[in-house]
C-alpha atoms as one frame of an Amber mdcrd trajectory, in Angstrom:
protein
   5.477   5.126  -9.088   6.319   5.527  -5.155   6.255   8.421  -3.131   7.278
   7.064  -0.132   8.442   4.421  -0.407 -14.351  -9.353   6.302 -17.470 -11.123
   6.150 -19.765 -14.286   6.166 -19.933 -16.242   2.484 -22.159 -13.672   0.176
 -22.308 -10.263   2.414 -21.883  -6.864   1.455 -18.842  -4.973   2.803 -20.455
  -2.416   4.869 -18.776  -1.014   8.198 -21.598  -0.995  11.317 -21.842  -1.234
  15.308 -23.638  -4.169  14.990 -23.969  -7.367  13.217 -26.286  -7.539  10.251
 -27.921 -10.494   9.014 -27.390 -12.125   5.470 -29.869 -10.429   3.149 -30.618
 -12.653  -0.246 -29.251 -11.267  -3.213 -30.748  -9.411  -5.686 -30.164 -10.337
  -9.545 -32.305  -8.331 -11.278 -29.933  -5.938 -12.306 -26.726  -8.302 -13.252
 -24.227  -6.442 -13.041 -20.293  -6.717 -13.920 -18.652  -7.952 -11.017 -14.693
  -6.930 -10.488 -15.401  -8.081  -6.321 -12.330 -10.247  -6.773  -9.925  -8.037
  -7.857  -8.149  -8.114  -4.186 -10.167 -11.190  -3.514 -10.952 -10.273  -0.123
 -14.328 -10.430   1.589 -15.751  -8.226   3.665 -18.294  -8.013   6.838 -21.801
  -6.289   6.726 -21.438  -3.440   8.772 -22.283   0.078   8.818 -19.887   2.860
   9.645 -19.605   3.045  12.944 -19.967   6.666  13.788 -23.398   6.359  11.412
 -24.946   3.562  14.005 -26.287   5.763  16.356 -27.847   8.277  13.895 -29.109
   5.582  11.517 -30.955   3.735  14.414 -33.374   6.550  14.842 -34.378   6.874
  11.235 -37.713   5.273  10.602 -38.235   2.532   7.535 -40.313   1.350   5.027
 -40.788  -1.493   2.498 -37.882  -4.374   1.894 -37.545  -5.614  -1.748 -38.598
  -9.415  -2.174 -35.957 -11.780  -3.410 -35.531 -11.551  -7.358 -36.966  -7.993
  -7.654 -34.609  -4.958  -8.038 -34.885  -2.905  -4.530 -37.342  -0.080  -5.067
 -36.376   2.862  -3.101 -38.700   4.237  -0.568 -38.278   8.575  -0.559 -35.045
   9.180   0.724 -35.408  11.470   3.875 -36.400  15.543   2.700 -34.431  16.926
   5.372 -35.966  20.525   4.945 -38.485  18.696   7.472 -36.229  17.547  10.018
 -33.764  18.228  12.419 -30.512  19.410  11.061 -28.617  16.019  10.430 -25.217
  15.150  11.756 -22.403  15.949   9.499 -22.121  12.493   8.145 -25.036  12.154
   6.292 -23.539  14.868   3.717 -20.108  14.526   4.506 -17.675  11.737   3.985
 -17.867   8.860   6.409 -14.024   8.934   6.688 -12.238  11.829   8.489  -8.765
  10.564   7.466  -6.737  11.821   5.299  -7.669  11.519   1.494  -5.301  10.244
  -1.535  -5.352   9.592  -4.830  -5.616   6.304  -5.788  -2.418   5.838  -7.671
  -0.877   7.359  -4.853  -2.350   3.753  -2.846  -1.737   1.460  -5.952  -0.639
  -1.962  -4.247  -1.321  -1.102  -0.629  -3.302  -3.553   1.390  -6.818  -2.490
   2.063  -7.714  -2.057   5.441 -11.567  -1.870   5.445 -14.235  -1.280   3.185
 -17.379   1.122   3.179 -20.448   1.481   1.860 -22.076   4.232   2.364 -26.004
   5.757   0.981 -26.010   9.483   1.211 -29.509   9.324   1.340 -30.965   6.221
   2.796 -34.705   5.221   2.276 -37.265   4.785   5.212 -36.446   0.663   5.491
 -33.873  -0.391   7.059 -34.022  -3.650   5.535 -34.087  -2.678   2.012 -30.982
  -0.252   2.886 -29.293  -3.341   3.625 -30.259  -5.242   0.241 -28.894  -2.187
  -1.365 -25.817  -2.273  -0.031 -25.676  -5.332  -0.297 -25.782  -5.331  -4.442
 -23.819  -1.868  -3.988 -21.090  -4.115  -2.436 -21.195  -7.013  -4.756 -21.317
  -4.559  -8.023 -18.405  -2.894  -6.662 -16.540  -5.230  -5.849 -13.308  -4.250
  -3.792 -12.704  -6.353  -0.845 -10.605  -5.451   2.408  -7.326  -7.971   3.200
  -6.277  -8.100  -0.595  -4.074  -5.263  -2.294  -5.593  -2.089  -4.007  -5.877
  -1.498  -7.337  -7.107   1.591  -9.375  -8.287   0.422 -12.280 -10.594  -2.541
 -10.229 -12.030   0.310  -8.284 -12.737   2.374 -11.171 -14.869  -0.224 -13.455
 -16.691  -1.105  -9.982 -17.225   2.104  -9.557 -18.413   2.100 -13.179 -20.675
  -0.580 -12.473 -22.405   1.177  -9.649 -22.990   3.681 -11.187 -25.175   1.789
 -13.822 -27.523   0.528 -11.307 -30.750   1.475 -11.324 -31.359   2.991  -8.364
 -28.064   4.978  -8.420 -28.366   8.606  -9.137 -24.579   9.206  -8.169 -21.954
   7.220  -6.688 -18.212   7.864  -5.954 -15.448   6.113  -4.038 -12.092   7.778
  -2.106  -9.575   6.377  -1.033  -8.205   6.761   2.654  -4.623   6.928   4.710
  -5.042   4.035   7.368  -4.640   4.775  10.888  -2.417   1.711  10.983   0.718
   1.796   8.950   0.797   1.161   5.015  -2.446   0.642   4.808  -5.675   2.583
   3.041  -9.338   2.627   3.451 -11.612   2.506   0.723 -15.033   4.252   1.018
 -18.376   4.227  -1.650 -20.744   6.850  -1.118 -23.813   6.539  -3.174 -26.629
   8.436  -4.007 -30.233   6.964  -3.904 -32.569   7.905  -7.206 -35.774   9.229
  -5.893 -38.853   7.467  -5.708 -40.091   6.746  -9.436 -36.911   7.856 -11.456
 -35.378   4.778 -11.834 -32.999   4.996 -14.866 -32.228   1.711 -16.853 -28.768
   1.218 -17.008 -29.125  -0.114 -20.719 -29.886   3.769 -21.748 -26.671   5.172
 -20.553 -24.445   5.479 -23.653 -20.829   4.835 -23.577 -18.591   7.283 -22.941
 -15.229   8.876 -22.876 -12.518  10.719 -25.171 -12.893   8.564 -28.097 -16.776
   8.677 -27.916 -16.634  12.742 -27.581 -13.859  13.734 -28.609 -13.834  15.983
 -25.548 -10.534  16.349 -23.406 -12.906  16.941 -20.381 -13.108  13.357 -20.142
  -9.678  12.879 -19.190  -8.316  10.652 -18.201 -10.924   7.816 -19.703 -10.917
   6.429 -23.187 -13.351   4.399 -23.458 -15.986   3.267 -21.098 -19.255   1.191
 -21.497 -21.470  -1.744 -19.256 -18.743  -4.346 -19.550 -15.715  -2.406 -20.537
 -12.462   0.379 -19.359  -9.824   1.470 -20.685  -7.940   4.658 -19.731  -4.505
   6.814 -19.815  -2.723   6.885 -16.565   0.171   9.091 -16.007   2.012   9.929
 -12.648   5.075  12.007 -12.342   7.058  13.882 -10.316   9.840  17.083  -9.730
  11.682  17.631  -6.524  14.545  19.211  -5.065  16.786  17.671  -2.444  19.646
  18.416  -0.524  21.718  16.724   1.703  24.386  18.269   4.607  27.622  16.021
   5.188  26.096  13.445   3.431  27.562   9.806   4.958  28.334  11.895   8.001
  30.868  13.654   6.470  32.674  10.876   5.944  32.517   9.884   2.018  35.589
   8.366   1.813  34.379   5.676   4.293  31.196   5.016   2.133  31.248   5.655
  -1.600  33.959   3.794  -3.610  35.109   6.105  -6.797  36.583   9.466  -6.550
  33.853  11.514  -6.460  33.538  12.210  -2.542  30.601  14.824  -1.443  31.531
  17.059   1.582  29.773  20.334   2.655  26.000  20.677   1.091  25.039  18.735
  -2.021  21.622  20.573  -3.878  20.179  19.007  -6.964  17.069  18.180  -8.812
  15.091  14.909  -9.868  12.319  14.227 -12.095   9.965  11.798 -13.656   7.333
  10.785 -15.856   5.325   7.461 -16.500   2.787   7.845 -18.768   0.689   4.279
 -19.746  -2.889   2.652 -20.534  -5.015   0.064 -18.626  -8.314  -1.700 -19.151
 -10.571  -4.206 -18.300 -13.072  -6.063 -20.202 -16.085  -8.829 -20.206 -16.122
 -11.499 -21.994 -19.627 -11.651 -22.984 -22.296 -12.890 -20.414 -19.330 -14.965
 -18.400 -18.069 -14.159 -14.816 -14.875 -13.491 -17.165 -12.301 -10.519 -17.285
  -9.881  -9.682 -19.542  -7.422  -6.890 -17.709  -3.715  -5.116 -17.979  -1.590
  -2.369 -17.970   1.387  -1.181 -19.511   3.559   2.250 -19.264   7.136   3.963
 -19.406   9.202   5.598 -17.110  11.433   8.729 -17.946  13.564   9.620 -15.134
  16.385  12.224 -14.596  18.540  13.839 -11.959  20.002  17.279 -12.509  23.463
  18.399 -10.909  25.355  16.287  -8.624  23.762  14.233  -6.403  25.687  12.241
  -3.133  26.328   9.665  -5.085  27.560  10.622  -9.068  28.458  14.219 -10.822
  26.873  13.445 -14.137  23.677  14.890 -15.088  21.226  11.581 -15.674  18.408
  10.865 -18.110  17.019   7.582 -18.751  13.575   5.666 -20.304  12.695   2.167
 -20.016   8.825   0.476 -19.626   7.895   0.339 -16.331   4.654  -1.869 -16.170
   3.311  -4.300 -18.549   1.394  -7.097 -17.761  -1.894  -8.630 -18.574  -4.293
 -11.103 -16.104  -7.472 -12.536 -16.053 -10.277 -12.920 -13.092 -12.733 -14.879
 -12.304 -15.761 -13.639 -10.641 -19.157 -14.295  -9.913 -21.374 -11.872  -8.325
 -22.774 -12.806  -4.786 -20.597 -15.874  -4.877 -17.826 -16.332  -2.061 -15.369
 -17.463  -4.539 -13.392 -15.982  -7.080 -10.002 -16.304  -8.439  -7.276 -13.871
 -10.194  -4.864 -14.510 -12.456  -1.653 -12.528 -13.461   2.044 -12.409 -15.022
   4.305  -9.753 -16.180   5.565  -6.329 -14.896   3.941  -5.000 -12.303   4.131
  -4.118  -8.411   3.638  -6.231  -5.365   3.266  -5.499  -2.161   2.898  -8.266
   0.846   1.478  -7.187   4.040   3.068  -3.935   5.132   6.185  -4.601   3.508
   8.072  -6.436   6.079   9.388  -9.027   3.596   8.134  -7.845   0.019   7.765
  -3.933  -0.674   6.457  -2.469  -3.503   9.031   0.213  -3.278  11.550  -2.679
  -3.352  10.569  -4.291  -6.585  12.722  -2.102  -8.726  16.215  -0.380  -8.084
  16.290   2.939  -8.642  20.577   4.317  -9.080  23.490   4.720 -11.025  22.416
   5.427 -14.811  18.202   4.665 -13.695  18.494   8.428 -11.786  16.361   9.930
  -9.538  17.758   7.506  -6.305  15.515   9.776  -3.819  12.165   9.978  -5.718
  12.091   6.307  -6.672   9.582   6.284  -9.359  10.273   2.505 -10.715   8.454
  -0.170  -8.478   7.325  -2.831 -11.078   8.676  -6.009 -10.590  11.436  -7.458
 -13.674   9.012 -10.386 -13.743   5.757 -11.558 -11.786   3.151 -14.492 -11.377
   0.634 -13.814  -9.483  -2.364 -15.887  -8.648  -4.872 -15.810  -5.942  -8.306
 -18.428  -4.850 -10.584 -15.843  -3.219 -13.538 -17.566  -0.421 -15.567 -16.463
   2.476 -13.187 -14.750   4.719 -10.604 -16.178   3.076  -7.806 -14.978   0.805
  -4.914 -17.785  -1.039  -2.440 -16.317  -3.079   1.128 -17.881  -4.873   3.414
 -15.865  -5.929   6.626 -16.049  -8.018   8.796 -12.265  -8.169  11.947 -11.712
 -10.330  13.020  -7.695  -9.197  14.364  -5.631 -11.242  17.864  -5.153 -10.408
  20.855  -3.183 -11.375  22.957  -4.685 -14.070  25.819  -4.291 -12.359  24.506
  -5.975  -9.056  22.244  -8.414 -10.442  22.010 -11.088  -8.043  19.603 -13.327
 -10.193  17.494 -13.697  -7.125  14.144 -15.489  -7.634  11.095 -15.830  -5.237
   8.575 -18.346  -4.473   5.820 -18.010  -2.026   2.571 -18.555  -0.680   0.288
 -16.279   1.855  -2.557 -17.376   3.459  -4.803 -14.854   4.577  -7.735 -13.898
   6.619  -9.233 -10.500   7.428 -13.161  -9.955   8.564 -13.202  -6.084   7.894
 -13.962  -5.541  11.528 -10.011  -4.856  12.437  -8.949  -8.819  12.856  -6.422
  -9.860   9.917  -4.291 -12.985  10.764  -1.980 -14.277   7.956   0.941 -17.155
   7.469   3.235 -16.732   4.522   6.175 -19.279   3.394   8.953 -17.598   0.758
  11.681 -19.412  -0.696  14.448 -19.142  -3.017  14.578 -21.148  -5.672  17.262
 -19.224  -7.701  19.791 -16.536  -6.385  23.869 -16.022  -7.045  23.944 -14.043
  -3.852  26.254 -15.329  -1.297  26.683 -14.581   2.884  30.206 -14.172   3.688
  31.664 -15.802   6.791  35.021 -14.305   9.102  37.173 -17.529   7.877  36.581
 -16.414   4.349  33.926 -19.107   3.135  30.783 -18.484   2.070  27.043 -19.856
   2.359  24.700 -19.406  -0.904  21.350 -17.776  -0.567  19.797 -19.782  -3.421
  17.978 -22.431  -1.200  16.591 -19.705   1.652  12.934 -20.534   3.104  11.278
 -18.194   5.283   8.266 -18.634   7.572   6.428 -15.602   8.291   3.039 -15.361
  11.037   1.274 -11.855  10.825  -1.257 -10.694  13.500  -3.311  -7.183  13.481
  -6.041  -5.975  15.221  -7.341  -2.669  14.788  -9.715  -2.322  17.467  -7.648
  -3.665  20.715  -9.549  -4.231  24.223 -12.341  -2.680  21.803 -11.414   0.641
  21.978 -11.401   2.838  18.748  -8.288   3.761  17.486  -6.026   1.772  19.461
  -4.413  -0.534  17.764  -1.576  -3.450  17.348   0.239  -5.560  14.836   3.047
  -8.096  14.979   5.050 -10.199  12.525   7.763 -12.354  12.834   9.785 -14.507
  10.453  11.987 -17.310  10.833  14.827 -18.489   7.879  16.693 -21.356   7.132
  18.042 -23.106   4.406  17.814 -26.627   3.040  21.752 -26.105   1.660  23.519
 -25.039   4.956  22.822 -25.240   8.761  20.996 -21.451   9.141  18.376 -19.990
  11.423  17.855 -16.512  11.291  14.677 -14.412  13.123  13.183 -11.049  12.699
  10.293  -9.355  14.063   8.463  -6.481  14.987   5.491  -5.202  17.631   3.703
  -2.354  16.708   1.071  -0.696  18.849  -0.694   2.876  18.535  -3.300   4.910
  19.361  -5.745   7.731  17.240  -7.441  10.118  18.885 -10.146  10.628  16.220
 -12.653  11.943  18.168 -10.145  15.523  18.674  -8.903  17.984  16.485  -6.037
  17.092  14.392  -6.813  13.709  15.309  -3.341  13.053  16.922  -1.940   9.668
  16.389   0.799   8.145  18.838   2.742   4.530  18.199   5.845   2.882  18.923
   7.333  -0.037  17.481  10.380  -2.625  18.508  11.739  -4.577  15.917  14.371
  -6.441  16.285  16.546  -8.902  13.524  19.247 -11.432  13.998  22.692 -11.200
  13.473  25.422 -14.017  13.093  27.257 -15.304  16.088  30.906 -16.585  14.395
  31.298 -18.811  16.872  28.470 -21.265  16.664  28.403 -23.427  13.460  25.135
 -22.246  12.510  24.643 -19.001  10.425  22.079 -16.199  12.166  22.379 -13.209
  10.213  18.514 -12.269   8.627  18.275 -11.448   5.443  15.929  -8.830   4.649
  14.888 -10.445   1.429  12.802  -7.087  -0.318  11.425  -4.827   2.575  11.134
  -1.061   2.213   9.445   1.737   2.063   9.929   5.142   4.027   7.152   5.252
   5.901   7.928   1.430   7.016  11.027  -0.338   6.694  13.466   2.270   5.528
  14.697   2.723   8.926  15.821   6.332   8.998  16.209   8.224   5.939  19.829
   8.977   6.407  20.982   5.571   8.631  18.610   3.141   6.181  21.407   4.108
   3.624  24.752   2.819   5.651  22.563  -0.070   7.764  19.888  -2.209   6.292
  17.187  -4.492   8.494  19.859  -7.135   9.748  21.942  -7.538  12.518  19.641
  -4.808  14.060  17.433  -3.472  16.518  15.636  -0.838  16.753  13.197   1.720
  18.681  10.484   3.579  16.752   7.917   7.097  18.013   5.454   8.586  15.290
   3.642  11.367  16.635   0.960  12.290  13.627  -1.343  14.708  13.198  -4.076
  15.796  10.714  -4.864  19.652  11.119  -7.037  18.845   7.514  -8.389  15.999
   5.289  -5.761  17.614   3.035  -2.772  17.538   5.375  -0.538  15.792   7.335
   2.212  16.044   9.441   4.287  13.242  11.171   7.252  13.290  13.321   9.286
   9.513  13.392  12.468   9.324  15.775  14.794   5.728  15.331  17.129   4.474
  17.873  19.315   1.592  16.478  21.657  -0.359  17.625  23.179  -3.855  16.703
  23.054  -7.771  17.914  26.179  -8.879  17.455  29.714  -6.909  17.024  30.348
  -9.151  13.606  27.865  -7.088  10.838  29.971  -9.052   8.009  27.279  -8.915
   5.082  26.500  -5.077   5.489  28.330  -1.905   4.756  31.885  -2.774   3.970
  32.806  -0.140   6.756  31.083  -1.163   9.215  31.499  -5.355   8.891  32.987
  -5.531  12.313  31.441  -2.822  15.199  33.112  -2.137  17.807  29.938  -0.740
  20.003  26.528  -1.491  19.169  24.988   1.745  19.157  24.232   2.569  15.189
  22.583   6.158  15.607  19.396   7.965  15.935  17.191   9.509  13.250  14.500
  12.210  13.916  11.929  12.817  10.671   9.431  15.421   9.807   7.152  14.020
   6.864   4.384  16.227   5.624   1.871  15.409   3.135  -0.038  18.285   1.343
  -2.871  17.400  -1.206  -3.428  20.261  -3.441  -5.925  18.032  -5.260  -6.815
  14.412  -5.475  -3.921  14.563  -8.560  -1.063  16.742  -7.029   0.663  16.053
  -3.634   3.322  18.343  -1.659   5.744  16.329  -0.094   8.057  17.639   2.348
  10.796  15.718   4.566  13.190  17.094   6.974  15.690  14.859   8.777  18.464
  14.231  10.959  20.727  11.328  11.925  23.236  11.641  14.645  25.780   8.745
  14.102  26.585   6.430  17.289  29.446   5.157  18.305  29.791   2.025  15.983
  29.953   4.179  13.021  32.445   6.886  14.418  34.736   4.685  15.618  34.312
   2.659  12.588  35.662   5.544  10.301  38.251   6.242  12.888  37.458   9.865
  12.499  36.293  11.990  15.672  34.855  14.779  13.123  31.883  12.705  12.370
  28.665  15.117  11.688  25.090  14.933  11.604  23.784  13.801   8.407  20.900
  16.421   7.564  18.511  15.646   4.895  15.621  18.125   3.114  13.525  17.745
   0.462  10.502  19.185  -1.122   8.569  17.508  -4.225   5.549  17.474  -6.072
   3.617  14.655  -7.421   1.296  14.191 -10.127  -1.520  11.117 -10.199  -4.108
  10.776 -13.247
């Protein structure tokens, strides 16, 4: 459902100051391995605000290659000094979610973190070394619950493991999350063997307390999800008072429109081991009921409607310790690439018409997907084929093929180079002189750069990503881009956040012979590439440009507030291929959007959201709907999410 819409071969991924050397693995205790399931690698380092207090500690005893790592006393801090806040405390200060909330996200970094670390620094690091490799998640791939839990399953079968959990993080940087594992040593001498843990869950004991898992054991998961949602939203002169320009049909919302959406996707997922092999067995499948109650801005009609949401099955390959692995996997599900810019998750399904609930956008899953992805060192491959699921009444029959090419070192460097085409669409660009160019045929090349550690100063940060398009059926050479850069104070309360971001994307000169006009292909998401709540829904990301401020702040790991503003205006005066209205401007200036976004977690499985906004159409739009009475477009709404 939406809301919104790196290391050497064989290390651990562990966040430090400094550099740590590769320790030898330990295979005593062999553990399942679901490391590949974003096939991602990540570097051996500790968390950096835990360098300077770990250095002082004082060590003991390494464990010898082939020998399970025998914990030396963790520290009994009733004799000494009162420790800093992060040896209890989470090593993250951002702002916690659930993980189905961060289903499909790309992971940002990865820690691993002991709660209580022995008196050897050396055998810490074999630890978290096999804590890393049991686990399994890796930074630079995309998140995904169900890996996370049977890693997390696996952990906590070790040995040495007396309790282990893992939360998932907000980024600093946009559309991204941080995973973190926090484990807890067994003392010295209670070392429990993993085979005496019996399997567990509802079906085992019958006991609802074990919600939401089914069945759990060494080598196997399988569990209910559900997610769901209610939320009320209303909208003031919706299309800035000017419905007749925008909505075709004879329903034509003035004044305030008030109404109500809903959903619910209830499913089941596992993974499983075949046998003693580096093999798994994984998938997922669940239904969507959605509904919106009283008129919305776009129908009068009470809607209700049911259809499966994911279902898809895939198999990995993964060997723990080794720096390869590869994953496997076909049917309906979401995907996400990079931040969005090209392929949102949020984008994978439309949500209108008869499907309801058009603001809370609870279907994401792809129509149809192949995904498959080669996993080494630093390293991440992955191929792709995506069929969305579109309206039946604007099915374009729009198929993608692409291939990424990734790298990301878990110490804030990701560098990527992705090449999409089009093997199969019905979609055509119109031109003034009445012909048209097909889209079937499109290719896109698209460079991404971040670095979340600029100049080497924590928390500022940048990303850019450009794309260029042609087409091997017409003359065509479109560009689009974007530079972000920002800054988190993390050190102060509220831990205030400040970016801005120009992105800019081509529109079509019709007077040169060759065609300009981007095409935004799938990108989304409010939080990214919905550009203004109210002005995303009369201008999309072509012919564009635009200027983005986020101010954030974080009074709580439970809350968040942000405040966005948008300034748009266009490249060329000819914006054929958009809003009927507005296919020839007569000033650039689009509008300006401010947004308030806050996020409330009431618990890691219910969310306030909150969103207040804006937009103030320019001058292109009111003299497009030759209408001086033009009004703000003002947009709240208030809903509450469920994640299990």
């Amino acid at each position: 459902m939406s809301v919104l819409g790196l290391a050497s071969d064989g290390l651990a991924q562990i966040s430090s100051t400094t550099d740590l050397r590769a320790v030898e693995e330990n295979k005593t205790v062999p553990p399942i391995s679901t490391r590949a399931a974003d096939l991602m690698p990540l570097d051996l380092r500790l968390v950096p605000e835990l360098g300077e207090i770990l250095s002082e500690n004082h060590w003991g005893k390494v464990a010898t290659p082939g020998e399970t790592p025998e914990p030396s006393s963790p520290k009994d801090n009733s004799e000494l000094p009162a420790p800093a806040p992060t040896y209890t405390e989470d090593p993250n200060a951002g702002l916690r979610i659930p993980p189905n909330l961060g289903e499909g996200l790309p992971i940002e970094r990865v820690h691993i973190y002991l709660r209580n670390p022995t008196t050897d620094p050396s055998q810490d690091k074999a630890l978290q070394q096999q804590l890393a490799d049991t686990f399994g998640i890796r930074a630079g791939g995309n998140f995904i619950p169900l890996f996370a839990d049977q890693g997390l399953n696996q952990v906590q079968r070790l040995a040495f493991v007396k309790a282990a959990e893992y939360r998932l993080y907000k980024s600093n940087l946009p559309g991204t999350v941080i995973v973190a594992l926090l484990v807890t040593l067994q003392s010295e001498g209670k070392k429990v063997s993993p085979s005496a843990q019996p399997p567990k869950g509802m079906l085992v004991s019958g006991d609802i307390r074990d919600f939401p898992t089914l069945y759990q054991n060494d080598g196997a998961l399988a569990k209910i999800t559900l997610n769901g949602s209610v939320g009320i939203y209303s909208d003031t002169n919706p299309w800035f008072g000017n419905a007749n320009s925008f909505v075709s049909g004879s329903y034509k919302p003035t004044g305030t429109i008030t109404w109500g959406e809903f959903s619910l996707e209830p499913g089941l997922a596992g993974i499983t081991r075949l046998g003693d092999l580096p093999l798994y067995l994984y998938g997922a499948g669940s239904y969507t009921l959605s509904g919106t109650i009283q008129p919305d801005i776009f129908r009068t009609d009470n809607r209700i409607f049911g259809d499966v949401e994911k279902l898809y099955g895939g198999l990995l390959v993964a060997d723990p310790g080794s720096p390869f692995a590869f994953n496997l996997s076909a049917g309906r599900q979401i995907f996400q690439l990079n931040q969005g810019f090209l392929f949102s998750q949020f984008s994978g399904s439309a949500n209108a018409l008869d499907r309801a609930a058009s603001y809370s956008n609870p279907r994401t899953a792809f129509d149809m997907t192949v995904l498959a992805t080669l996993r080494w060192g630093n390293w991440r491959l992955l191929g792709f084929f995506l069929d969305p699921n579109e309206l039946p009444l604007a099915n374009t029959n729009t198929q993608y093929l692409g291939t990424s090419l990734n790298y990301n070192n878990n110490q804030g460097v990701e560098v990527a180079l992705t090449y999409v085409t089009v093997p199969q669409s019905a979609r055509v660009y119109a031109l003034l002189d009445g012909k048209q160019l097909n889209r079937q045929g499109l290719q896109v090349l698209n460079p991404r750069v971040r670095l979340s550690s600029l100049f080497e100063v924590p928390g500022l940060w940048v990303e850019g990503e450009y794309a260029y398009e042609f087409n091997s059926q017409q003359t065509m050479a479109a560009h689009g881009g974007y530079l972000w850069l920002g800054y988190t104070a993390n050190d102060m309360s509220l831990r205030p956040s400040l970016s801005y971001r120009f992105a800019g994307f081509s529109g079509d000169n019709p007077y040169t012979k060759t065609y300009e006009r981007f095409d935004p292909l799938l990108a989304g998401g409010l939080s990214d590439w919905l550009q203004g709540i109210s002005l995303g829904k009369v201008y999309n990301n072509s012919n564009s440009f635009s200027h983005r401020v986020t101010f954030k702040v974080q009074p709580s790991d439970s809350l968040s507030v942000s405040l966005d503003y948008y300034y748009r205006f266009a490249d060329q005066l000819n914006n054929l291929g958009g809003n009927t209205t507005l296919s020839t401007l007569e000033s650039h200036f689009i509008g300006h959007e401010v947004m308030l976004t806050t996020q409330y977690f009431l618990s890691q499985n219910f969310m306030l959201l909150g969103v207040g906004a804006i937009a103030f159409p320019g001058s292109a739009i009111r003299q497009a709907v030759n209408d001086t009475t033009t009004s703000p477009w003002i947009t709240l709404q208030l809903s509450l999410f469920m994640f299990f």
